[in-house]
Phi, psi and omega in degrees: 000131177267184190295315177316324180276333157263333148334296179315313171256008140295338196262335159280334161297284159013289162252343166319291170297355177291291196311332169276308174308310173293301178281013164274322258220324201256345180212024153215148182287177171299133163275147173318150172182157173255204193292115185309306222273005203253307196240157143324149161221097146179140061222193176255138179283318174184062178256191219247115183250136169252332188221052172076200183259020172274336178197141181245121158280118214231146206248132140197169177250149166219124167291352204223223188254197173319159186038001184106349177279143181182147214232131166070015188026246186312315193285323208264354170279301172320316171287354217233321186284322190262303171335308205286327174294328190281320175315297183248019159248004142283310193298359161276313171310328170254357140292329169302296181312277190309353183273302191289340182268005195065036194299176188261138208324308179289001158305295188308284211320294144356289186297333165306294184323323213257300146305336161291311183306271205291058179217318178297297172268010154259014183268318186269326183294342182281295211266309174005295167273024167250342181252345182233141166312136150265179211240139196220183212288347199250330192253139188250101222287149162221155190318134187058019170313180166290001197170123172283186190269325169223207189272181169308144152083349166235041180304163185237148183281094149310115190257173154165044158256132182194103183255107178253073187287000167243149183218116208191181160213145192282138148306178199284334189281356190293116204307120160105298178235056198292123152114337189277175195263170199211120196232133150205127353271117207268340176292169178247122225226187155215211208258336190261009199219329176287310188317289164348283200299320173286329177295335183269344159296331181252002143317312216282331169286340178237017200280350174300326164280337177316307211241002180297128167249146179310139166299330149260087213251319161271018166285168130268130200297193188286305164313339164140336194240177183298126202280151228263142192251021192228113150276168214249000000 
């Protein structure tokens, strides 16, 4: 596989998740909620209904990491943020590595996957408060102002996919939370974080084919050197 063709498909993840984000971020306020990542939430108030109420355009900023965790308040968004920078300039390196060693194409394709999402939300932790007002339940935040809502590096992630395709409650006998309401699915996601989530599923689901070595893997080849232990 060449470098170009997971380029090609980084650049579509990319703005495919920007081009929604800037215009959630740009033609909607923040949504109502009680704490999304803590409690139920529902229903939603003045989110985007796309299928009835199984999937939504539903606005929140997210400060932290994955659900909503965050740690260490100014400093530790900054750390969290530079992690993320290290993160994915090393993922150009080891794409570069597994493209020239011949990995086998869905592993790359995976690895792409999995670099654009975190290449995607470290784009709104960098520029994000510097390019946009903020947004808040009433103000529908715009692009480029005199002055953004924080600094470099502590931009916050635009979320809004939010599929609550079960709606339900566990039953009373059920141990600890008998009784209580029950969502699936409940987090509020974006195109980068979907991206992530299919590259690490689908390792974890092919990785025997991923990682199959050759039977001869410890010979050597007719030159002298080592036969390549990843098919391609």
């Amino acid at each position: 596989m060449k470098a170009r063709t997971i380029f090609l498909l980084v650049l579509l993840i990319i703005v495919a998740d920007q081009s929604l984000k800037i215009w959630v971020k740009t033609h909607m306020p923040l949504s109502h909620s009680a704490d999304l990542f803590r409690e139920a939430v529902s229903p939603y108030d003045n989110g985007i209904k796309l299928l009835g109420d199984k999937a939504q355009i539903y606005f929140v900023e997210n400060e932290g990491m994955a659900w909503g965790w965050k740690f260490g308040g100014s400093w530790g968004k900054m750390a969290l943020t530079l992690f993320r920078l290290v993160a994915v300039v090393f993922g150009v390196y080891y794409i570069l590595q597994i493209i020239k060693k011949k990995y086998h194409r869905g592993f790359i394709i995976c690895a792409g996957l999995i670099f654009a999402g975190a290449l995607g939300n470290l784009i709104d932790s960098m520029f994000y408060g510097l390019i946009f007002e903020r947004s808040t339940y009433e103000h529908v935040a715009k692009i480029f102002p005199a002055h953004g809502y924080t600094t470099f590096l502590h931009g916050r992630v635009v979320d809004m996919l939010y599929f609550p395709i079960i709606k339900t409650h566990y039953p009373s006998w059920f141990p600890f939370v008998g009784g209580e309401e029950f969502e699936f699915f409940s987090p509020v996601f974006n195109l980068a974080d979907a991206s992530i989530s299919v590259g690490v599923i689908a390792i974890l689901v092919f990785q025997k084919r991923f990682f199959h070595k050759h039977s001869g893997s410890e010979s050597a080849n007719h030159d002298g050197g080592k036969v390549d232990t990843v098919q391609a």
